[in-house]
TORKE-476864 format. One record per residue: residue number from 0; x, y, z of N, C-alpha, C, O in turn; residue in three letters. Coordinates in Angstrom, 1 decimal. Each point is the difference from the previous one (the first is absolute). Example, Ala and Ser with C-alpha at 12.3 -4.5 7.8 and 13.67 -1.06 7.14 Angstrom:
TORKE-476864
0/13.2/-5.7/7.8/-0.9/1.2/0.0/0.9/1.2/0.0/1.0/0.0/0.7/ALA
1/-1.4/1.1/-1.4/0.9/1.1/0.0/-0.8/1.1/0.8/0.5/1.1/0.1/SER
***
This chain:
TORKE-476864
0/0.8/-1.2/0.0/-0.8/1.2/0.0/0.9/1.2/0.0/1.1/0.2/0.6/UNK
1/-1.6/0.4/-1.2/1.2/1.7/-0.5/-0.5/0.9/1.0/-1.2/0.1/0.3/UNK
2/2.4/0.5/0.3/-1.0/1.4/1.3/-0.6/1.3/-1.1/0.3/0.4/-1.1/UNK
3/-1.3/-0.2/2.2/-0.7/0.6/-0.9/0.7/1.6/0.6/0.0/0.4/1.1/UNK
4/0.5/0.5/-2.3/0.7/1.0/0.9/-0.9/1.8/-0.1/-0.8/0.2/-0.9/UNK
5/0.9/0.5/1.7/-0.9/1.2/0.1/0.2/1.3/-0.9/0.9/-0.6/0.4/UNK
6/-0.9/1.2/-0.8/-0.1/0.8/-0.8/1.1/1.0/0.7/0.7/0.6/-0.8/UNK
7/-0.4/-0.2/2.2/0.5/0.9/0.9/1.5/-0.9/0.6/1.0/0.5/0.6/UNK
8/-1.4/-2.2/-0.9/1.3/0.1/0.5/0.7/-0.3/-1.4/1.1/-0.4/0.0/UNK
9/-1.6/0.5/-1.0/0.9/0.1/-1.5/0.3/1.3/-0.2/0.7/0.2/-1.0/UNK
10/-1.1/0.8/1.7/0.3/1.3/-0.1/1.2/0.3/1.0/1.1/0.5/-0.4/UNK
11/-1.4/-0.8/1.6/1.3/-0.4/0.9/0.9/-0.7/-0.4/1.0/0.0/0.6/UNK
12/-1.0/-0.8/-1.8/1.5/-1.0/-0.1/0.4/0.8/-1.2/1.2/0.0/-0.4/UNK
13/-2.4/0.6/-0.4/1.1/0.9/-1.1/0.6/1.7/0.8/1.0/0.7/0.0/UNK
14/-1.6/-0.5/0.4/0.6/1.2/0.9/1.2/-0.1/0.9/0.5/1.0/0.6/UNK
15/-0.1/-2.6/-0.4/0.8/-0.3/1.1/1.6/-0.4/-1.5/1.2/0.1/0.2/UNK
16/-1.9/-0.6/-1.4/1.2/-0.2/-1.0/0.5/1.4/-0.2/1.0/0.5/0.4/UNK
17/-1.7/-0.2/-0.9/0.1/2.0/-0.4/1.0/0.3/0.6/1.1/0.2/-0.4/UNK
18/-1.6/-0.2/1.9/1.2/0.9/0.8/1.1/-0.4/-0.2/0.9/0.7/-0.4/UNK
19/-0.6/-2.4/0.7/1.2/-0.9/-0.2/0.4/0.8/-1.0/0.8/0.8/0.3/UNK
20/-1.4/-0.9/-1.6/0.7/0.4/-1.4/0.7/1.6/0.5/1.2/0.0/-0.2/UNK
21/-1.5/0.7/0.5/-0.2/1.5/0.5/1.7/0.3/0.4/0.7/0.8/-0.4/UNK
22/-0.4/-2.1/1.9/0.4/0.6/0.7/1.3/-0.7/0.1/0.9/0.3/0.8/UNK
23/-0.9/-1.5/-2.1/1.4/-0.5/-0.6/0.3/0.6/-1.3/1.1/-0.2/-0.3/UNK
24/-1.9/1.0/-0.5/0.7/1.0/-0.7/0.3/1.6/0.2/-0.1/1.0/-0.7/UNK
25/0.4/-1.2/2.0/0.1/1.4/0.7/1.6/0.2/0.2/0.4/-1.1/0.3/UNK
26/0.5/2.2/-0.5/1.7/-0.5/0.0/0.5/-0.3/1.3/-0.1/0.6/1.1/UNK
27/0.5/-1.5/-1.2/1.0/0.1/2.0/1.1/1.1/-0.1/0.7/0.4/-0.9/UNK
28/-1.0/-0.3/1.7/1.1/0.6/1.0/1.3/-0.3/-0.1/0.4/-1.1/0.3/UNK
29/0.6/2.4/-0.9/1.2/-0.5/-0.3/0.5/-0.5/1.6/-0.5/0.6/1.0/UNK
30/1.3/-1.6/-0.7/1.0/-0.4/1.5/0.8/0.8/-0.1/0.5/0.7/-0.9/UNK
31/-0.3/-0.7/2.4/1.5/1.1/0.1/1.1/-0.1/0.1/0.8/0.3/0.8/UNK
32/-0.9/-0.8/-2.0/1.5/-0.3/-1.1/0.8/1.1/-0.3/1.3/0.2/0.2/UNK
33/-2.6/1.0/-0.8/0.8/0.8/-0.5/0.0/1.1/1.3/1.1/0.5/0.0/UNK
34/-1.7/-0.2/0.6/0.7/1.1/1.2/-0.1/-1.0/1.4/-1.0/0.2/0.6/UNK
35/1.4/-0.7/-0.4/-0.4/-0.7/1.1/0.3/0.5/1.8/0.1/-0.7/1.0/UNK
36/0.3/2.5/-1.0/0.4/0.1/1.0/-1.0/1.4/-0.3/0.5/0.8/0.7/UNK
37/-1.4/-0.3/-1.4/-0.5/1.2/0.3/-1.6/-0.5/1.0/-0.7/-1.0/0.2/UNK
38/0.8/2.0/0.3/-1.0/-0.4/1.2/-1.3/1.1/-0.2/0.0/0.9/0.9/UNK
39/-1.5/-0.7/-1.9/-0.5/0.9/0.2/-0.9/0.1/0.9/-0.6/-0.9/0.5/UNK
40/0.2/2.4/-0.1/-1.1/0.2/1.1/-0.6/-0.3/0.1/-0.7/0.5/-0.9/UNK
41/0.0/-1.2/1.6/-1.7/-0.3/0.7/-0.8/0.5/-0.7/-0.6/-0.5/-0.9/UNK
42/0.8/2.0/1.4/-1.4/0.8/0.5/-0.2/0.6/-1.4/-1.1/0.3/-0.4/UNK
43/2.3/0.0/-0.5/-0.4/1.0/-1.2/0.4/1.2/0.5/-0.7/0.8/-0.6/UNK
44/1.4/-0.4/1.5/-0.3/1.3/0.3/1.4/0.6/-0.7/0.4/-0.5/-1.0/UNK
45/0.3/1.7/1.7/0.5/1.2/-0.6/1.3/-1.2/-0.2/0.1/0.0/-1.2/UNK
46/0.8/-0.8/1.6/0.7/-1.0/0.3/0.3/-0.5/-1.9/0.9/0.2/-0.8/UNK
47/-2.1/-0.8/0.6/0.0/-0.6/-1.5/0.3/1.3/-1.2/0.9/0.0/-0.9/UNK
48/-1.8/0.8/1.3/0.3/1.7/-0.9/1.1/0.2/-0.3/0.4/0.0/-1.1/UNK
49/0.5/0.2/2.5/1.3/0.5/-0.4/0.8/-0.2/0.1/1.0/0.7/-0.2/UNK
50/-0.8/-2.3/0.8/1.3/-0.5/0.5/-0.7/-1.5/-0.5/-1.1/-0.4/-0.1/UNK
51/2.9/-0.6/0.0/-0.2/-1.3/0.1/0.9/-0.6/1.3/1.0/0.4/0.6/UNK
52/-1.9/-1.7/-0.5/1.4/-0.3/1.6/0.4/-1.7/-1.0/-0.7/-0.7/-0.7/UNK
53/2.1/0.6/1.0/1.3/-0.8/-0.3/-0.4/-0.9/1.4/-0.5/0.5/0.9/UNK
54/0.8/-1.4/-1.0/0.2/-0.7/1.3/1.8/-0.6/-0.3/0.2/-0.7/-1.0/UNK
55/0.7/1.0/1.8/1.7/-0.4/0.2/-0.3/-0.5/1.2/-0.2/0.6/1.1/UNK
56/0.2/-2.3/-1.4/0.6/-0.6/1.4/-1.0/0.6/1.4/-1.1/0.3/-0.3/UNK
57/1.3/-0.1/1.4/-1.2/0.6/0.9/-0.1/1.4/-0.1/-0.6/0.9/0.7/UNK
58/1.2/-0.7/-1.8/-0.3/2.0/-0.4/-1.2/0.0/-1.1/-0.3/-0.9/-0.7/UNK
59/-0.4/2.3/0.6/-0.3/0.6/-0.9/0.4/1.0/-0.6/-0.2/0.9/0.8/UNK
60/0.7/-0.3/-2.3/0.0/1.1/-0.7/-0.8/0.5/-0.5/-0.5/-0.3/-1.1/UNK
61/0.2/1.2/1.9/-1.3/0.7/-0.6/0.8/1.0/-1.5/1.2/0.2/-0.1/UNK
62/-2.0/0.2/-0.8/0.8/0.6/-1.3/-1.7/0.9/-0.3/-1.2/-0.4/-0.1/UNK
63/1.7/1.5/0.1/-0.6/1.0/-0.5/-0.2/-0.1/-1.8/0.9/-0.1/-0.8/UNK
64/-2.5/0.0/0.7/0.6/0.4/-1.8/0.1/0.7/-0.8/0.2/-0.2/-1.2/UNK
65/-0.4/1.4/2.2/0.1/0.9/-1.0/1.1/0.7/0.0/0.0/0.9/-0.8/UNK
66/1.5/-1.1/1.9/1.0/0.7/0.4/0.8/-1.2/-0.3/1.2/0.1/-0.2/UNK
67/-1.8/-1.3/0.3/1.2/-1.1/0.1/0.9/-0.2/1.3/0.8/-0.9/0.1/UNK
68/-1.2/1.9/1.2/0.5/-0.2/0.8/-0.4/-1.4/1.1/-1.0/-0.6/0.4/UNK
69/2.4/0.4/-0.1/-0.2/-1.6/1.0/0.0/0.7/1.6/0.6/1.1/0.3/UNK
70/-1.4/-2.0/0.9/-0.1/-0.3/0.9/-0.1/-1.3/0.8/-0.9/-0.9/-0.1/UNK
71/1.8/0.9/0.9/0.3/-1.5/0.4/-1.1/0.6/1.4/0.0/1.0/0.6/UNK
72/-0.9/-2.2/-0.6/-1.2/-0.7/1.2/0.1/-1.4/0.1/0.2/-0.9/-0.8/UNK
73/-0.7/1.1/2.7/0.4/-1.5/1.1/-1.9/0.2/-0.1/-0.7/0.9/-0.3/UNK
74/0.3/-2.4/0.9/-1.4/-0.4/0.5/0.9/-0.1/1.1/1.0/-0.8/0.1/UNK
75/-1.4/2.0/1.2/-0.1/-0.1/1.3/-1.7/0.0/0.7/-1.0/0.7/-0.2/UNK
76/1.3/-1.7/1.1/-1.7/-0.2/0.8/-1.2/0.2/-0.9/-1.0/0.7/0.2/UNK
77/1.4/-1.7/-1.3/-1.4/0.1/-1.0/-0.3/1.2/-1.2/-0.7/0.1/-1.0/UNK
78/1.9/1.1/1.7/-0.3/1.0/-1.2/1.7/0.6/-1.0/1.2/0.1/0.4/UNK
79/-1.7/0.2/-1.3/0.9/-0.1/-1.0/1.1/1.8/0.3/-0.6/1.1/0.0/UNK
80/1.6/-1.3/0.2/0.6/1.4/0.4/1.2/0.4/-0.8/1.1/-0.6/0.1/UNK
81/-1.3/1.7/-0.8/1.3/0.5/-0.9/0.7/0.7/0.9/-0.7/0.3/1.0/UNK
82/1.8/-0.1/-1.1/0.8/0.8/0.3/0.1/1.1/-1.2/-0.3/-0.2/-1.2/UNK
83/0.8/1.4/1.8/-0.3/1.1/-0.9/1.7/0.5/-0.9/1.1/0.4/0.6/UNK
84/-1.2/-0.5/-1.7/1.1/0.4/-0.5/0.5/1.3/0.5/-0.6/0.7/0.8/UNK
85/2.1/-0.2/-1.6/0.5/0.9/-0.1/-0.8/1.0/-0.7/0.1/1.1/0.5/UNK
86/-0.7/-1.3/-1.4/-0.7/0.9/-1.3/-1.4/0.2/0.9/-0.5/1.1/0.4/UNK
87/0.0/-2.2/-0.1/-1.4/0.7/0.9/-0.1/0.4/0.6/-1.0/0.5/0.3/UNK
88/2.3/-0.4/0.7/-0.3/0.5/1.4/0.6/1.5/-0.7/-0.3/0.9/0.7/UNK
89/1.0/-0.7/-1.5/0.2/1.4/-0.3/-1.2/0.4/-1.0/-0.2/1.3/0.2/UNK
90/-0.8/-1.7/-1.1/-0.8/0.2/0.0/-1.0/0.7/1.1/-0.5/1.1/-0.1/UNK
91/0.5/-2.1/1.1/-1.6/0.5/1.6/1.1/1.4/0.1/-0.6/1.0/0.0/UNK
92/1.8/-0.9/0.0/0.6/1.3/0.4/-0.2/1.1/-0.6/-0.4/1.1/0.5/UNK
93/0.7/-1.5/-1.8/-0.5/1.4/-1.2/-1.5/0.1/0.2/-0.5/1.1/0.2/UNK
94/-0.2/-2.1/-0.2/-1.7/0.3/0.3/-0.2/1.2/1.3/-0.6/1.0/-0.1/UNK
95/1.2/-1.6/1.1/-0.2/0.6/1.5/0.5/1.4/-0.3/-0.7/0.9/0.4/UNK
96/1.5/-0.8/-0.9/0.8/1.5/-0.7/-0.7/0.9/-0.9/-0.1/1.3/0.0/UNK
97/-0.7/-2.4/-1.0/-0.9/1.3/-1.1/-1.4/0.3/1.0/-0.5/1.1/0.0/UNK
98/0.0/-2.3/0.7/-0.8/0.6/1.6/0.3/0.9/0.6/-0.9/0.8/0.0/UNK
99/1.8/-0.3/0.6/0.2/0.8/0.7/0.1/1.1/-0.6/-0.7/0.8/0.6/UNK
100/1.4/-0.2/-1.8/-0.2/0.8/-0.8/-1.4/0.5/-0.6/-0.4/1.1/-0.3/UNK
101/-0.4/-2.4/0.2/-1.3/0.5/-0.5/-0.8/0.8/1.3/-0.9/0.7/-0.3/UNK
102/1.3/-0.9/1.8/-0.7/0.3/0.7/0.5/0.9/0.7/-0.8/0.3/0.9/UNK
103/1.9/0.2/-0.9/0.9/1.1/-0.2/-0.6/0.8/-0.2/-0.3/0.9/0.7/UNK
104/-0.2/-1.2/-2.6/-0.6/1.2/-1.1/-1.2/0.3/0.1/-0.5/1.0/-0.7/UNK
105/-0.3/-1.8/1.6/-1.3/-0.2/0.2/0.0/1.1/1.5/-0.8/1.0/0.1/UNK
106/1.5/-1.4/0.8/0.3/0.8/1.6/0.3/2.0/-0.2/-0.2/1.1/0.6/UNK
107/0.7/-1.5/-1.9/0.4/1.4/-0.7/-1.3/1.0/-0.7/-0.5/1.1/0.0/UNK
108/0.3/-2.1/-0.5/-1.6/0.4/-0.8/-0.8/0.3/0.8/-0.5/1.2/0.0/UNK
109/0.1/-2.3/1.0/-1.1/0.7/1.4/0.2/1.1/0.4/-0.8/0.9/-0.1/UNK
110/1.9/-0.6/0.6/0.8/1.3/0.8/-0.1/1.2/-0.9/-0.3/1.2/0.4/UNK
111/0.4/-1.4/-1.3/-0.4/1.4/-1.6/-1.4/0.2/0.3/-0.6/1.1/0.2/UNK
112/0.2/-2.1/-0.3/-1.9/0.0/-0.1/-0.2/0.5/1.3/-0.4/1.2/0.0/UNK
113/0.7/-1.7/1.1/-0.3/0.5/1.0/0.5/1.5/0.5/-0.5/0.4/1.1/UNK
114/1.5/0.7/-1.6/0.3/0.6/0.1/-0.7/1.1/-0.8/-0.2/1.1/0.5/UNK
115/-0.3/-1.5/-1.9/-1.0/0.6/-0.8/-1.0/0.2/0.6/-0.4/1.2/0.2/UNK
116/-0.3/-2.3/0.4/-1.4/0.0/0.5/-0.1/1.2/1.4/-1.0/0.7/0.3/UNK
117/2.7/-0.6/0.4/0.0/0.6/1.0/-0.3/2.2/-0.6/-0.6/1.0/0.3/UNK
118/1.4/-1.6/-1.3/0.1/1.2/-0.2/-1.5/0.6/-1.1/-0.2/1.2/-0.2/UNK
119/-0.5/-2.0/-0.2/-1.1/0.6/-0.6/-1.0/0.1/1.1/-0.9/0.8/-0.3/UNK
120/0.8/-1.4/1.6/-0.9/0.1/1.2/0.6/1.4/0.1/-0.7/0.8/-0.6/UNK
121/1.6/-0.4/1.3/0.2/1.4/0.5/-0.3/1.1/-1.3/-0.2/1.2/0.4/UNK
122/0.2/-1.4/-1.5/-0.3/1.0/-0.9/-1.4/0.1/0.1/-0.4/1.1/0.2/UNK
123/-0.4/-2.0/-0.4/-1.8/0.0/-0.7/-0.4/0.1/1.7/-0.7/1.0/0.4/UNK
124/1.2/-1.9/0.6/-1.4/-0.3/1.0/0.6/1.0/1.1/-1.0/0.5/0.7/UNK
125/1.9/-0.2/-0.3/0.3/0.1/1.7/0.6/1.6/-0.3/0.9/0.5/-0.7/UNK
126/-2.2/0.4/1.7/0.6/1.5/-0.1/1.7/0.7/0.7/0.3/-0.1/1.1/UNK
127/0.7/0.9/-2.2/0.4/-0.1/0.7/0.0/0.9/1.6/-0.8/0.7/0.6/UNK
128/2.3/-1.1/0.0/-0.5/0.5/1.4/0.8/1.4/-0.1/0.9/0.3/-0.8/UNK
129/-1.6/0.5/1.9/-0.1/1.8/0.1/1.9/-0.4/-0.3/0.7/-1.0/-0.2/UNK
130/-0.4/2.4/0.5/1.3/0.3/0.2/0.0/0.2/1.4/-0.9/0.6/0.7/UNK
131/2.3/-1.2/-0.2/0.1/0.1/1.8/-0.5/-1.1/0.6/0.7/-0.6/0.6/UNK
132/-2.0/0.2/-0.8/-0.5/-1.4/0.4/0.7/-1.3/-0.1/0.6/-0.1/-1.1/UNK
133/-0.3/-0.9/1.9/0.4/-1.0/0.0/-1.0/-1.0/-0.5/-1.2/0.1/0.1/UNK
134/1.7/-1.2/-0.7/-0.9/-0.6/-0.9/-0.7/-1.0/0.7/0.7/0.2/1.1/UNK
135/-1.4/-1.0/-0.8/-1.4/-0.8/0.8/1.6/-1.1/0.4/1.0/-0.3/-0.6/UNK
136/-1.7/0.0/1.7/1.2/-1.4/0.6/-0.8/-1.0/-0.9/0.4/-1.1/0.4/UNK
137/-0.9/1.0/-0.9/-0.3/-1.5/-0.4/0.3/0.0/-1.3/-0.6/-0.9/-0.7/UNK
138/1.5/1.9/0.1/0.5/0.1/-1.3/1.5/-0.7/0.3/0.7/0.3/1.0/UNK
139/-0.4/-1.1/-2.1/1.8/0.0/-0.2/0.4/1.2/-0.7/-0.7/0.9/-0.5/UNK
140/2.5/-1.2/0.5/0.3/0.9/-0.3/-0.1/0.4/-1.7/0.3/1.1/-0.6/UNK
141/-0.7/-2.1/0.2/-0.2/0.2/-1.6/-1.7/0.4/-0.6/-0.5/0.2/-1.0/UNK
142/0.3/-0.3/2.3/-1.1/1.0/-0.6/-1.4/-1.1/0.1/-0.9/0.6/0.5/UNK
143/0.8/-1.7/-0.9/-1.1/-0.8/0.2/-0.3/-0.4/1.2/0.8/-0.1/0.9/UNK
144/-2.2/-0.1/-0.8/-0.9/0.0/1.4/-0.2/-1.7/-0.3/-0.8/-0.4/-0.9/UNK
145/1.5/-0.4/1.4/-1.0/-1.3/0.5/-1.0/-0.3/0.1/-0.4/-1.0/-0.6/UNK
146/-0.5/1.6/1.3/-1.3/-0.2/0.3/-0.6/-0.4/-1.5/-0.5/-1.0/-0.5/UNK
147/0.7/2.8/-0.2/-1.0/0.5/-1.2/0.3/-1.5/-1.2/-0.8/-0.4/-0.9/UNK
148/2.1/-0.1/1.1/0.7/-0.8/-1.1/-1.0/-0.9/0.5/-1.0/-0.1/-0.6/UNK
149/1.1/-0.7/1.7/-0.8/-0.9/0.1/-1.6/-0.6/-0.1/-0.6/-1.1/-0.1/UNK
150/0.1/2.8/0.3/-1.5/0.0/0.0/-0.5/0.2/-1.5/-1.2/-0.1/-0.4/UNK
151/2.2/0.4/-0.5/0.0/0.2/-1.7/-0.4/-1.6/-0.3/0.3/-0.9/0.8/UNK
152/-1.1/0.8/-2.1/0.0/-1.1/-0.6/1.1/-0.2/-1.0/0.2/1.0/-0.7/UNK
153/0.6/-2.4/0.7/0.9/0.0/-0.9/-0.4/-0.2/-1.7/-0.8/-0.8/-0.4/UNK
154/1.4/1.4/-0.1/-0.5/-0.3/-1.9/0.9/-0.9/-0.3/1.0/-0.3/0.6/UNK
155/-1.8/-0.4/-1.9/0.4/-1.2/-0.3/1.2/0.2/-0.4/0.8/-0.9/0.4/UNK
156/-0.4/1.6/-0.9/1.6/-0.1/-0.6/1.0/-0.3/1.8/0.9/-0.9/0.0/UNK
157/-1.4/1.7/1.1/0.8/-0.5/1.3/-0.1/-1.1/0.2/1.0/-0.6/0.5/UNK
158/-2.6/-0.3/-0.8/0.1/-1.2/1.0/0.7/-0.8/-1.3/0.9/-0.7/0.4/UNK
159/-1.0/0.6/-1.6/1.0/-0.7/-1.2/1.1/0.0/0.5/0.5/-1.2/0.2/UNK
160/0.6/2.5/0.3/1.1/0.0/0.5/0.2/-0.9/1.0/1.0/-0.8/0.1/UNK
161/-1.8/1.1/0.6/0.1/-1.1/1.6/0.1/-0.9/-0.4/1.2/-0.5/-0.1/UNK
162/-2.7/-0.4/-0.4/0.4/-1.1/-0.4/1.2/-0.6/-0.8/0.4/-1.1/0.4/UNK
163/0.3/1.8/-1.6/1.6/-0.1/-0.2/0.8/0.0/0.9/0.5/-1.1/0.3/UNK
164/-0.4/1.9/0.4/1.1/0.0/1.0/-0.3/-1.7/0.8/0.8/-1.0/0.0/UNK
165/-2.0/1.1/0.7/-0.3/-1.3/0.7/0.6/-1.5/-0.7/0.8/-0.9/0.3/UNK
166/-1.8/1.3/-1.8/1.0/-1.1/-0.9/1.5/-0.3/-0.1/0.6/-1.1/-0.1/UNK
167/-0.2/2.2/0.1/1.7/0.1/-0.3/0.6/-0.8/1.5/0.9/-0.8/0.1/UNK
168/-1.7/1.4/1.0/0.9/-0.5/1.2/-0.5/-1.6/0.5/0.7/-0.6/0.8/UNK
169/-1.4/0.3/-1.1/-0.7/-1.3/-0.4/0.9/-0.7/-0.7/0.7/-0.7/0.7/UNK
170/-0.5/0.8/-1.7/1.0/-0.6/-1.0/1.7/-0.2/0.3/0.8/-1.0/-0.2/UNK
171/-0.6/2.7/0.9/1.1/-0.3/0.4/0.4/-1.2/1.3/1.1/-0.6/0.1/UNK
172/-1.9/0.5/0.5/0.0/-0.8/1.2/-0.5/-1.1/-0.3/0.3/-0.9/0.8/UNK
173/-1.2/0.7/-2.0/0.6/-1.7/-0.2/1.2/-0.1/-1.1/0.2/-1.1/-0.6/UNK
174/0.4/1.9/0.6/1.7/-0.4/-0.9/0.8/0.1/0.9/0.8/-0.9/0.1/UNK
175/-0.8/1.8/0.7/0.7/-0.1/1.4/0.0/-1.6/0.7/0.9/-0.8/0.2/UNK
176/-2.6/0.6/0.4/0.3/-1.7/0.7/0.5/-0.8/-1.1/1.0/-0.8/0.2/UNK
177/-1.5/0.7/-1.3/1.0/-1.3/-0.5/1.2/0.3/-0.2/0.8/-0.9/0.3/UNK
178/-0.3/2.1/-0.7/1.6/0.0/-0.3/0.4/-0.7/1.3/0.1/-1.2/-0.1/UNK
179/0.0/1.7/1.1/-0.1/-0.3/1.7/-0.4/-1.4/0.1/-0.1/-0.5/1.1/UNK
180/-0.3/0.0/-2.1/-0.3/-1.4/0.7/0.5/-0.9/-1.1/-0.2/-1.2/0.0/UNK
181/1.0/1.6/-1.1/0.8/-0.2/-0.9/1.4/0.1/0.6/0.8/-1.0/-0.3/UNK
182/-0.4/1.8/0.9/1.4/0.1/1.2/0.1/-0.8/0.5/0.8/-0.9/-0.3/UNK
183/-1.9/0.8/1.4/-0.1/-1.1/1.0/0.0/-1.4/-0.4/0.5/-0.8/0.7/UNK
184/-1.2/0.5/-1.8/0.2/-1.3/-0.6/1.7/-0.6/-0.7/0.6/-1.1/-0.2/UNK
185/-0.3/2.4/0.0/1.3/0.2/-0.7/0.7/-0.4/1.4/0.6/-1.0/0.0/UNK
186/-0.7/1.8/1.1/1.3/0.0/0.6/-0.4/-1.4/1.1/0.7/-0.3/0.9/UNK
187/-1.8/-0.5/-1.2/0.2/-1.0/0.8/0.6/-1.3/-0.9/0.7/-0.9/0.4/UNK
188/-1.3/1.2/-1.5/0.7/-0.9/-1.4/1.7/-0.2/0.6/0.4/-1.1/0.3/UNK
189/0.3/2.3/-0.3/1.3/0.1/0.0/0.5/-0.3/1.1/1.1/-0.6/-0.1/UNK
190/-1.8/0.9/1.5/0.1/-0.7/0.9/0.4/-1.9/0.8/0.7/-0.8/0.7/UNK
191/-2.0/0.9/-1.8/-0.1/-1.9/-0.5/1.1/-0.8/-0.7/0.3/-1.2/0.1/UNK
192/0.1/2.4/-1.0/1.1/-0.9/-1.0/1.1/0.1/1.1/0.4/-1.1/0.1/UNK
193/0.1/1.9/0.7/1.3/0.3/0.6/0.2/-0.9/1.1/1.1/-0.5/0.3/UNK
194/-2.4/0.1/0.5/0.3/-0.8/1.0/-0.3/-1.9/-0.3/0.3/-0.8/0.9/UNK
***
């Protein structure tokens, strides 16, 4: 007697060849023959973008690709740690340097603006004072009243400024902690090799 077969499971056994056919003419995977020591990222992240890692023996070289520059990295306690070249760490320096400069030029700029602002208050708003009179104690010597400065609403071009400035010292102080924590990694690195 011949089984008698279902309409759904002949649909299932051709759907089940199909895929077979599918998924043996699909290419393998070259072996790693031909690079067999590059190691890529997980996650996809900035890692793959711009750099490749070498694996040498329990090292990695990390290689920049768009400078070509090498960095040798250890796997300590599960995470992967370069040591910082000669060229990068003079790099975070010149960074930390055109920082400071920008906020320099920015410390400079406020102080202009602020000296303007002082000096268009005493022209348009604040009478001046008699001759002989001494000027109100709650004036500085330059002439602006605190109070009046503070009870003013600031215009948008002031609070844009602020917020730059905030930005700039924001910025500088996270270049500052990592450079600083770029040292410190540095100088325990060297510490480690010596003893």
């Amino acid at each position: 007697m011949k089984p008698v077969r279902s309409g759904a499971s002949e649909f299932a056994t051709a759907f089940f060849l199909t895929g077979l056919i599918v998924v043996a003419t699909l290419p393998v995977p070259q072996a790693s023959a031909q690079q067999p020591d590059k190691v890529p990222p997980k996650d996809g992240g900035p890692m793959s973008e711009n750099y490749v890692l070498e694996r040498r023996g329990d090292t990695f070289v990390r290689i920049d690709k768009a400078t070509g520059q090498m960095t040798v990295c250890t796997v300590r306690t599960g995470q992967l740690t370069c040591r910082v070249s000669v060229e990068e760490r003079q790099y975070f320096l010149d960074e930390i340097a055109r920082t400071e400069e920008r906020i320099k030029s920015l410390e400079e700029r406020v102080a202009t603006l602020e000296a303007e602002k002082v000096v268009r208050n005493q022209s348009t708003d604040s009478p001046k004072p008699e001759a002989g009179l001494p000027d109100s104690a709650d004036q500085h010597s330059d002439g602006a009243n605190p109070q009046e400065d503070a009870a003013k609403p600031r215009t948008a071009e002031e609070e844009k400024l602020e917020r730059d400035f905030d930005r700039a010292m924001d910025y500088m102080s996270r270049a500052m902690r990592r450079f600083f924590d770029v040292v410190k990694e540095f100088k325990n690195d060297t510490a480690g090799e010596k003893s």
